[in-house]
N, C-alpha and C positions, 0 to 999 in steps of 0.2 A: 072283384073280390070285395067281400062285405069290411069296411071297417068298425071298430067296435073299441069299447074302454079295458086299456090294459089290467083296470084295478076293479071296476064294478063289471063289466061286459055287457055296459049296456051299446047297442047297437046306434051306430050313427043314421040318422033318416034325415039330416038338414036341418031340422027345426031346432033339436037341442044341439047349443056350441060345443067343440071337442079344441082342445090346446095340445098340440099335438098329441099322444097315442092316449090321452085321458082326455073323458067328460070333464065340462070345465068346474061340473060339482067335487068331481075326486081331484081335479087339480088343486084346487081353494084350498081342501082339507087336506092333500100332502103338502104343498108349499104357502097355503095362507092369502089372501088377497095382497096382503101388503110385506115387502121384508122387512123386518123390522131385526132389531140386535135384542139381543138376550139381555144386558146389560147397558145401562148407561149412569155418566156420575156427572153429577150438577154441582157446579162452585158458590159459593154463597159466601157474600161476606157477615159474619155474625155482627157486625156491628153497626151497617145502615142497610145494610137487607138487597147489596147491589149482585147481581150474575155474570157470570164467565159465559158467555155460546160463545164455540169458534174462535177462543182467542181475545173476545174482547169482552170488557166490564161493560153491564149495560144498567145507566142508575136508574133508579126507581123512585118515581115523584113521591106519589101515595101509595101506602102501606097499610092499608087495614088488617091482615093477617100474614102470616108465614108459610103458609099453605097457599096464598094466590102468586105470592113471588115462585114458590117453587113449580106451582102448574104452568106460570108463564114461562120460566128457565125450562122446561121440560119438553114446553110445545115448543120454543124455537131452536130447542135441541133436536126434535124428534122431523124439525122438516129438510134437515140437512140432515140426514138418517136415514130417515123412512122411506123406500120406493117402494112404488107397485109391482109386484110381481108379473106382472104382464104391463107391456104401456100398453096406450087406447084406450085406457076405462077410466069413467069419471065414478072417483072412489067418495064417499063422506066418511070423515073420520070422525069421533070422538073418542078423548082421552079422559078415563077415569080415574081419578086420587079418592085414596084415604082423605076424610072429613077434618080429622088430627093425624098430624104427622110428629113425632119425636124423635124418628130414625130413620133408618134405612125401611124403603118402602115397594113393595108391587104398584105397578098403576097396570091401568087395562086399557088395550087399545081395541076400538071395537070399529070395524069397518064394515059398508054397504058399496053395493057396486049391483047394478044392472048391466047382462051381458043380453042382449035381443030382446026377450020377452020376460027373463026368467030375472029375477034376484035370490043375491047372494051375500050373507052376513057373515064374520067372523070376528070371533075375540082373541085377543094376542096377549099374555104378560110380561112384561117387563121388571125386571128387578132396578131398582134407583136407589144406587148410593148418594149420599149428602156427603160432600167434604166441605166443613167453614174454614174459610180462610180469609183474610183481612186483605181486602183491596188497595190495589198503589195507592190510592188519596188515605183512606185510611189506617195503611200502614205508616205512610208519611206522617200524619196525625200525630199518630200515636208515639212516633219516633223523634217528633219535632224538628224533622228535615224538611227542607222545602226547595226549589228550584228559582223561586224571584221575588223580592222582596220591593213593597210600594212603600215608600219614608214620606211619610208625608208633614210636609213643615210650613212655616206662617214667615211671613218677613219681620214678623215681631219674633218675640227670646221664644216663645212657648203660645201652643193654640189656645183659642177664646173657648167658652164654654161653645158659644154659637158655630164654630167651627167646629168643632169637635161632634158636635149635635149631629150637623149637615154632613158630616162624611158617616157616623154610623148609619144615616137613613141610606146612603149611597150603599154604604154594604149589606145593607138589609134588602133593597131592592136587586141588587145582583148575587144575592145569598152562597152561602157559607160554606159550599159545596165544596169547592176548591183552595179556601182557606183555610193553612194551618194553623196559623196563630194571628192575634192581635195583640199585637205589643202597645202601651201608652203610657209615653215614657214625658217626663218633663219638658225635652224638644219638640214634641210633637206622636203622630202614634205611627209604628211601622207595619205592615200587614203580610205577612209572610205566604206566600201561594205556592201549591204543588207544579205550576207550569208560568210559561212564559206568556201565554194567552191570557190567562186571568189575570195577572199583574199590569197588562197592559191595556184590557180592558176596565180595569179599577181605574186607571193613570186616566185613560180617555175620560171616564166618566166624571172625574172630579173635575177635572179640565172644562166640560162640556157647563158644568156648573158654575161655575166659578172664575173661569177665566184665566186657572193657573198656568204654570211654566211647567216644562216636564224636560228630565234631561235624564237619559240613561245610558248607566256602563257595564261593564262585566268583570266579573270578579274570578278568581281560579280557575284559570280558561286554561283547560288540559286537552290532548288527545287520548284516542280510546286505542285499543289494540288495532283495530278495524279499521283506525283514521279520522273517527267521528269529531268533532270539535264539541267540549261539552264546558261550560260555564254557572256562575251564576248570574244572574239579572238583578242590578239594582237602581230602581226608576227613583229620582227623586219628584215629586209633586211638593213646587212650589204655590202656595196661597198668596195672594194680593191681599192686602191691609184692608178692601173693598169690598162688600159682601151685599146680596140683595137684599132692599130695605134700606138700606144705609143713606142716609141724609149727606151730600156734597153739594163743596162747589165746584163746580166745571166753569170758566170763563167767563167769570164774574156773577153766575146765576146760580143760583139755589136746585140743588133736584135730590127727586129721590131715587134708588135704583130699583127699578119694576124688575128688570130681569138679565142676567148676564149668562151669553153661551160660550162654547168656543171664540167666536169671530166677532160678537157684537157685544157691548152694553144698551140696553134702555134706558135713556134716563128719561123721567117726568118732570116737568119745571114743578115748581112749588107754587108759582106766582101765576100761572096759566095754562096749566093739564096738560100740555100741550107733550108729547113725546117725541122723544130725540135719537136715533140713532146712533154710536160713534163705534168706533173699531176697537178692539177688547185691548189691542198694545195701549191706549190710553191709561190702563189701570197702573202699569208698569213705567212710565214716562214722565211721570209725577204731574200730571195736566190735572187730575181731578183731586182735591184734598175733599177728605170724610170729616162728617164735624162728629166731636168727640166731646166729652161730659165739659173739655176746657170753655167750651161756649155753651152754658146753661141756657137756658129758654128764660125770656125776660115778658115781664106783662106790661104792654102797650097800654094808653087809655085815647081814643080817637076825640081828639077836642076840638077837630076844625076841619071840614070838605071841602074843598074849592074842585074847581072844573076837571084839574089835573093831576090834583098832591091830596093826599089826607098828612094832617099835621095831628101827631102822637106823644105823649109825652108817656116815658117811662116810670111807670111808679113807684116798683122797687127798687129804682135806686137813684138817689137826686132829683129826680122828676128832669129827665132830660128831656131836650125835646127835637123830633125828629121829622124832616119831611118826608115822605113815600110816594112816589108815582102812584096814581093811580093803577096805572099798568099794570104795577106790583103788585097787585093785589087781587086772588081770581073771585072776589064775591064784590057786590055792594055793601059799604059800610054807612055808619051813619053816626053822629056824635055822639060820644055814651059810652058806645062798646069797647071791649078789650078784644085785645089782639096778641097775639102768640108768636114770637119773634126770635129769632137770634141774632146775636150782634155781634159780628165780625169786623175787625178793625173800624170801628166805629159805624158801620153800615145796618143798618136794621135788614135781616131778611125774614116777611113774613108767611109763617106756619099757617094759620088760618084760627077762626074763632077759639077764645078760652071758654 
């Protein structure tokens, strides 16, 4: 018995495909290459341009238009949507938008598909609602609620400009995405974050820098109907008095601080390059004292070399006179010159040339 197209009657010979009782040309055109929905609605938040697929916010770095957030929200909507109306076929899709969008819009789905020998195209419309709505971070934002909160404070009354410097670069390099607020307050500055994550990634980073203390607790610790335990987070990030740069002494030597992580300090001697190692609880132990404006820089005048000592007398003030290892000192000097010192309980340590 001959089989044939329920809808054109064209007659099956093997060569053109049939899907069941129709040619797969009148199948296409009753059911379309692809299912697609008549309808679908994209979340968009009006205020940093992030999308809703499936449940979840998905943020968006760069934003050049309003119209590529919505084609991107639409294509990863349409692939949790969209099936082939027959599996087997490998389908190409494209999705067509309006150029300007201000509303609710058609886009066009236009598909290709090879079934044996022959291809096959079709166009599909879809109707696409826009609802804006304000995203969890963004609504927090705007509400000025937050989930954990980084205090960030100095073992002095109140942070230095230099502190305060070094932790905005900190939040600038892990940016703003998840911060509510920045609070800078006379104690120090608080930074208020939509999760526990970011707060505690601020806390690490300051830490990794600087070598602070971190201590966290939790504040109005409730249960949910459900059982859930929900809180707030509040990390305190302690500062050392020690900062990189910072001119000390460590055990009886002069150095500078090249670099401070979590686990280590650098120090560089002053008197011979030389770098040093030590374990960051040094900052906190009180082993290393930071010299502060109370020990000015005093100018040296080199009036005598012998084999082992340069002998100096100080100009600015009584012309004292001092001996210096040579050791002390990482250059060749020679009668004449001046030298850049600080003077610590009556110890010269030298800076290097005025």
């Amino acid at each position: 018995m001959s089989r044939f197209c329920a809808k054109c009657g064209r007659l099956y010979n093997g060569s053109f495909p049939f899907i069941g009782n129709l040619c797969v040309k009148c199948y296409f055109e009753e059911y379309g290459i692809l299912t697609v929905p008549k309808e679908i609605t994209l979340h968009i938040c009006p205020r940093c341009l992030s999308y809703r697929v499936r449940g979840k916010w998905i943020t968006v770095e760069r934003v050049y238009r309003v119209e590529d957030v919505i084609y991107n929200a639409l294509r990863e909507e349409l692939e949790a949507k969209v099936k082939p109306s027959v599996e087997g076929f490998n389908i190409g899709v494209e999705i067509k938008i309006p150029k300007r969008i201000s509303g609710n819009f058609l886009a066009v789905l236009e598909a290709t598909t090879t079934v044996g020998d022959f291809s096959f195209s079709g166009r599909q419309n879809i109707k696409v609602n826009i609802v804006y709505e304000l995203c969890p971070v963004c609504f927090m934002k705007v509400s000025k609620s937050y989930k954990a909160i980084v205090q960030v404070r100095s073992v002095k009354t109140s942070l230095s400009r230099r502190e305060g410097i070094l932790i905005e670069g900190i939040l600038r390099e892990i940016g703003e995405r998840n911060i509510v607020e920045i609070e800078k307050l006379k104690e120090g500055i608080n930074i208020k974050t939509v999760d526990f994550t970011t707060a505690r990634r601020i806390a690490l980073k300051i830490k990794h820098r600087t070598g602070a203390q971190i201590h966290e607790t939790h504040e109005n610790v409730k249960r949910t109907r459900e059982g859930k335990r929900t809180s707030k987070l509040i990390i305190t990030v302690r500062l050392p008095e020690i900062l990189e740069g910072d001119l000390v002494i460590f055990e009886n030597e002069l150095y500078k601080v090249s670099k401070i992580s979590g686990t280590n300090v650098v120090l560089v001697s002053e008197s011979t390059g030389e770098k040093r190692n030590v374990p960051v609880e040094v900052l906190w132990r009180g082993e290393i004292k930071r010299i502060t404006s109370e020990y000015p820089t005093a100018k040296l005048l080199v009036v005598g070399v012998s084999d082992t000592v340069v002998y100096a007398i100080r100009v600015d003030k009584e012309y004292e006179m001092y001996e210096i290892p040579l050791t002390k000192i990482p250059y060749s000097v020679s009668v004449g010159e001046e030298l850049r010192a600080i003077i610590i309980n009556g110890k010269p340590y030298v800076l290097g040339k005025r």
